[in-house]
C-alpha positions in Angstrom: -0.9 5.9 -6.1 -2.0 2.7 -7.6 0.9 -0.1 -6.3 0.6 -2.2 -9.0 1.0 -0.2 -11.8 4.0 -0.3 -13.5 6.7 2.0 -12.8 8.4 2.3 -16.0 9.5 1.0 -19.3 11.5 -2.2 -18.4 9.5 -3.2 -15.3 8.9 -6.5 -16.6 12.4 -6.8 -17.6 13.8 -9.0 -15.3 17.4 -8.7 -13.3 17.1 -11.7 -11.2 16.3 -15.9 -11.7 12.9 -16.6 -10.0 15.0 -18.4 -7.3 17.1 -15.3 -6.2 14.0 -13.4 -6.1 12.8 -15.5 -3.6 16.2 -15.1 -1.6 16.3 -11.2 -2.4 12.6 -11.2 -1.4 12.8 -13.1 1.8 16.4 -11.6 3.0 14.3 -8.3 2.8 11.5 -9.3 4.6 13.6 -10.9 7.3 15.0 -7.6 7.9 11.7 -5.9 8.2 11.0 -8.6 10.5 13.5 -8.7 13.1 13.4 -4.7 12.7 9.5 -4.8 13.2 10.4 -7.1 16.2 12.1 -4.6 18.0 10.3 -1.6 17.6 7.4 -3.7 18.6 8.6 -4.1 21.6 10.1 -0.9 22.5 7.1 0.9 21.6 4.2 -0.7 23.7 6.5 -0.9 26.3 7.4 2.9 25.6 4.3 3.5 25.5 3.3 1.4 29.0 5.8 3.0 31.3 5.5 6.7 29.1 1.3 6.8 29.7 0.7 6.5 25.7 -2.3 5.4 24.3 -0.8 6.7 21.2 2.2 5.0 21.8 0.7 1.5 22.7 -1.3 1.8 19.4 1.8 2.5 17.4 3.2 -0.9 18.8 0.8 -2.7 18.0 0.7 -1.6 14.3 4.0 -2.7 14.3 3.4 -6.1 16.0 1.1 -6.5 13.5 3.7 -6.3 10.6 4.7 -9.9 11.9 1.9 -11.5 10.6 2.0 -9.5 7.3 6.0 -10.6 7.4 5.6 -14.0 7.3 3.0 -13.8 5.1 5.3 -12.7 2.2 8.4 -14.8 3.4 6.0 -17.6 2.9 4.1 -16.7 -0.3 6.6 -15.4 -2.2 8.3 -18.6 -2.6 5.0 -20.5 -3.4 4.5 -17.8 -6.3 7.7 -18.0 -7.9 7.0 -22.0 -8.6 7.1 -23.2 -12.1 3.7 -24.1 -13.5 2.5 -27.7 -13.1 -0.6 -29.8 -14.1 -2.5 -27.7 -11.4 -1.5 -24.5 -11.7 -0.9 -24.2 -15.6 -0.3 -20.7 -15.7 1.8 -20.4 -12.4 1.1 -19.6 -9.0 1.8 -16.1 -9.3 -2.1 -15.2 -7.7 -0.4 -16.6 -4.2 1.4 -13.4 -4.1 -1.7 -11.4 -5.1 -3.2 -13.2 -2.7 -1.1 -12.6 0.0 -1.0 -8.6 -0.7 -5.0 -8.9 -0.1 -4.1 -10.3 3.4 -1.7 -7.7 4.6 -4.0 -5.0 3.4 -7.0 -6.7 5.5 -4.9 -7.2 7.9 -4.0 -3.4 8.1 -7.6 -2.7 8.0 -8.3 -4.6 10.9 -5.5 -2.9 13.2 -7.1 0.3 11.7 -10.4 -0.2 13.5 -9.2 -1.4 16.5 -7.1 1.7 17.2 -9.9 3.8 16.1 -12.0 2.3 18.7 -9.7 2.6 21.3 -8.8 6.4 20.8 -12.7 7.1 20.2 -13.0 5.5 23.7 -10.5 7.5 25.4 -11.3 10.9 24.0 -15.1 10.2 24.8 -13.8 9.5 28.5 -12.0 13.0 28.5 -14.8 14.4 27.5 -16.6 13.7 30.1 -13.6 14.9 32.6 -11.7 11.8 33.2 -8.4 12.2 34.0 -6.0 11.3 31.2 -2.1 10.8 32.2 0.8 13.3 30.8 3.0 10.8 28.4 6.3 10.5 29.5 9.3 11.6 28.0 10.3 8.3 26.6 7.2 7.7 24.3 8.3 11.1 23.0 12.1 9.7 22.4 10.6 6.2 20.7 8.1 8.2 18.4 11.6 9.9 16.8 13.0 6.9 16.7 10.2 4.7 14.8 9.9 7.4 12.3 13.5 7.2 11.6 13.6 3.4 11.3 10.8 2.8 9.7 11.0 5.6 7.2 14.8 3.9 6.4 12.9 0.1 6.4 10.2 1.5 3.8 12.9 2.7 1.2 14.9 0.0 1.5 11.8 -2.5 1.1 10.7 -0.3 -1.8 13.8 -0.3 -3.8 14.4 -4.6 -3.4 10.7 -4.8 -4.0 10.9 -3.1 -7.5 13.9 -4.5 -8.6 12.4 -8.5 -8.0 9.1 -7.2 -9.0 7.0 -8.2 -6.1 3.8 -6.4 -5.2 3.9 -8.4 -2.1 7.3 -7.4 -0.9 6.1 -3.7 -2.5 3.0 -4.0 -0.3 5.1 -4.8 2.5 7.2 -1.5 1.8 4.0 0.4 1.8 3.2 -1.4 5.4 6.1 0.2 6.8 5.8 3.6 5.3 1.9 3.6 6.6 3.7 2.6 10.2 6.1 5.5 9.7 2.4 7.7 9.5 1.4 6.3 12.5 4.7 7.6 14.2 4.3 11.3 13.0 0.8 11.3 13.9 1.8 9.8 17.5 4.9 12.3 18.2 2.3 15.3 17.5 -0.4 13.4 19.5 2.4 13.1 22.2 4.4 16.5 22.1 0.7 18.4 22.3 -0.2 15.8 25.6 3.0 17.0 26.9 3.9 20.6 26.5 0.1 22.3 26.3 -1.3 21.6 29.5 -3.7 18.5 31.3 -6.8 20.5 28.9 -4.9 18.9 25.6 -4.2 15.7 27.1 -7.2 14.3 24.5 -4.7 14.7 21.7 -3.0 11.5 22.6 -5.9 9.1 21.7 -6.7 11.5 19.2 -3.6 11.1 17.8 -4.1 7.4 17.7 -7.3 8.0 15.9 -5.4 9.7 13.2 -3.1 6.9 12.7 -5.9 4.7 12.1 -7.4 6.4 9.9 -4.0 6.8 7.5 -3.5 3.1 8.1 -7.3 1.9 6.6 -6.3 4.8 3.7 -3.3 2.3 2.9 -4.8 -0.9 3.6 -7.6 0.0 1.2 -5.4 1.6 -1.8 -3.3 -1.7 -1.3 -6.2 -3.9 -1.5 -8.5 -2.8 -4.2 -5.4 -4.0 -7.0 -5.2 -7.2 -5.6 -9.0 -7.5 -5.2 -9.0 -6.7 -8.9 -6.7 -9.2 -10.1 -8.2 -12.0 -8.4 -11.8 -11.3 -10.2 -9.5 -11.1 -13.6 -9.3 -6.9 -14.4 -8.2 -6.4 -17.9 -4.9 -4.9 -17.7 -5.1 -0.9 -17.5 -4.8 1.0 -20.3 -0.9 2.3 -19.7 -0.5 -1.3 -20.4 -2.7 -2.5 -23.2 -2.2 0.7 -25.5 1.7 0.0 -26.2 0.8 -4.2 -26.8 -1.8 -3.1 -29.4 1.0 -0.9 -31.0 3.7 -3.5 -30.6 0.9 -6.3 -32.3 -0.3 -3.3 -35.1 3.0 -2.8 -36.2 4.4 -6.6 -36.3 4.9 -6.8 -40.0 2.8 -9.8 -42.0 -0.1 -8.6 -39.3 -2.7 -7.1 -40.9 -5.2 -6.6 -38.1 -6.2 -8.4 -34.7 -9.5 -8.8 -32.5 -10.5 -10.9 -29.3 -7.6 -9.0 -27.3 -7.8 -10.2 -23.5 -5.5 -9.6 -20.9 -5.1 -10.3 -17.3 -2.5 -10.7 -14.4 -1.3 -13.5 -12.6 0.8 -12.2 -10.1 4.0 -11.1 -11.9 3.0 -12.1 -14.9 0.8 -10.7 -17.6 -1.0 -12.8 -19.4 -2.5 -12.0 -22.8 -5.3 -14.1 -25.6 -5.5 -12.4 -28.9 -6.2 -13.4 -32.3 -3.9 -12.0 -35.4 -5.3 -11.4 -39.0 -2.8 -12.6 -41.6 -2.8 -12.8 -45.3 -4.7 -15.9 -46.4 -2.3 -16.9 -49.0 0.3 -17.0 -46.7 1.4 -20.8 -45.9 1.1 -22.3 -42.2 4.8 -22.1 -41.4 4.8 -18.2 -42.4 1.6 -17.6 -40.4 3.3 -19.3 -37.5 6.6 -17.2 -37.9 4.2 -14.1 -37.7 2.5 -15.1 -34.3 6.0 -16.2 -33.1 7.3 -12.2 -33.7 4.6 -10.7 -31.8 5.4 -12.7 -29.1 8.9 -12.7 -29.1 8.6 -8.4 -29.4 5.6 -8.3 -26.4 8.3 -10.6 -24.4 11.0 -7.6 -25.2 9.1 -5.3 -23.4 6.8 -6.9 -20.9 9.5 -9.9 -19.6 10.1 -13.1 -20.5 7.6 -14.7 -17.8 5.0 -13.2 -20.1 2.2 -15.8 -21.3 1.1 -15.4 -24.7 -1.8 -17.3 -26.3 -2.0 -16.2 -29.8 -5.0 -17.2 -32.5 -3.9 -17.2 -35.9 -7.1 -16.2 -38.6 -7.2 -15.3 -42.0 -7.8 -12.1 -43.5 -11.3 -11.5 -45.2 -11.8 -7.7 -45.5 -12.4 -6.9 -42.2 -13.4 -3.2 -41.3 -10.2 -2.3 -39.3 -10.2 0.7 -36.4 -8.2 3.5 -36.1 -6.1 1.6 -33.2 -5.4 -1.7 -36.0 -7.9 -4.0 -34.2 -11.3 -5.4 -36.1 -14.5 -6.4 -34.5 -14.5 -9.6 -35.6 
């Protein structure tokens, strides 16, 4: 799943003022927080007096959402600010910006609990003694699965609903935690109940999470990577804007068609082919409906930059747009 693709029709519709986002957006990531802050603790030191690698690597996956929390408490407000003499278009790419730091942040947890478990199963491999985990790293595993599984849905649906990929992100942080926990109560319940001979599926286990948790750091990354070097907007985008431009009456073809995000907001450069005859103030009136209609069903945060050309017999494609 790509998480910044849109997720239906009126996506870019929005429900909220850019200043109760950022309340909605940092209420819910406050609750994530303290929640994180918890578990955090319970686990490593579930996993200390239980004998868990597994469990110790779980906790620290979820001390690690602390960073990534205040991370988007703090970003999201910086995005939602107006545009200045700075920042002309915004400072939506904060946000972006920020979703590339949790998912390298996730990335680097990843490979330090791979390391770890590769250590430890290389050390019962050679017939070190490994300890049988406790009882109570069996109890917390259950119990982060639970929480975090209700943290990710409730992050998920806030997320959509202000349309932040960094609060979405976040969501997809606590789901990849919730991973880690299944992976860790099978790593655990095999440590426990087959004998001291499967004692290596603890650290395996922890190997396991980390290998789910670089899956999601990467898949979270690679959009926001994208949109900081400028991607044109994916085609599920682009295809119903050319339609919306095509069939804008008094335009009779278009060319130059750019598109980009900037956080939240899409921002599009096109030129529109008009009748020549047509005076300045019609022309205008034209470029003025295609944007008002591209607004309608991409948001009002849109930013439209929109070339007005006469028409000059032009070969016109299939799709309405000319090459030149």
């Amino acid at each position: 799943m790509n998480y910044r693709q849109p997720l239906m029709d009126n996506e870019y519709k929005r429900d909220y003022s850019p200043e109760q986002e950022v309340k909605i957006g940092r209420r819910v990531t406050w609750v994530g927080f303290w929640t994180n802050a918890v578990l955090a603790a319970l686990k490593i030191a579930a996993g200390i007096a239980g004998r868990s690698g597994a469990m110790v690597a779980d906790g620290v996956h979820s001390l690690s959402d602390f960073v990534t929390d205040i991370i988007v408490i703090v970003m999201i407000g910086i995005s939602r600010k107006k545009a200045d003499a700075k920042y002309s278009y915004g400072h939506g790419k904060y946000e972006t910006f920020a979703t590339m730091l949790i998912s390298m942040a996730l990335a680097g947890v990843a490979v330090g609990i791979f390391c770890d478990g590769c250590s430890k199963m290389m050390s019962a491999m050679r017939g070190e003694y490994l300890p049988r985990p406790g009882m109570i790293a069996l109890v917390m595993a259950v119990i982060s699965i639970l929480s975090k599984e209700a943290l990710f849905h409730y992050t998920i649906f806030w997320g959509r609903k202000i349309h932040s990929s960094s609060v979405m992100a976040n969501a997809w942080h606590h789901r990849s935690d919730m991973l880690s926990s299944i992976a860790t109560l099978a790593g655990i319940s095999g440590a426990m109940f087959l004998g001291e001979h499967w004692r290596i599926l603890d650290p395996m286990a922890a190997v396991i999470v980390s290998v789910f948790i670089f899956i999601v750091a990467v898949r979270l990354g690679m959009p926001s990577v994208k949109e900081l070097l400028e991607i044109s907007l994916p085609s599920e985008i682009t295809e119903p804007m050319f339609e919306i431009v095509r069939t804008t009456p008094g335009v009779i073809t278009f060319h130059n068609f750019r598109s980009r995000r900037n956080g939240n907001k899409l921002i599009l450069d096109l030129h529109i082919k008009v009748d020549p005859n047509k005076k300045v103030v019609e022309a205008h009136d034209i470029a003025s409906d295609v944007e008002r209609r591209l607004k309608e069903r991409f948001g009002k945060d849109m930013i439209c930059n929109i070339h007005i050309e006469p028409y000059k017999g032009e070969a016109i494609g299939n799709g309405g747009m000319c090459n030149d």
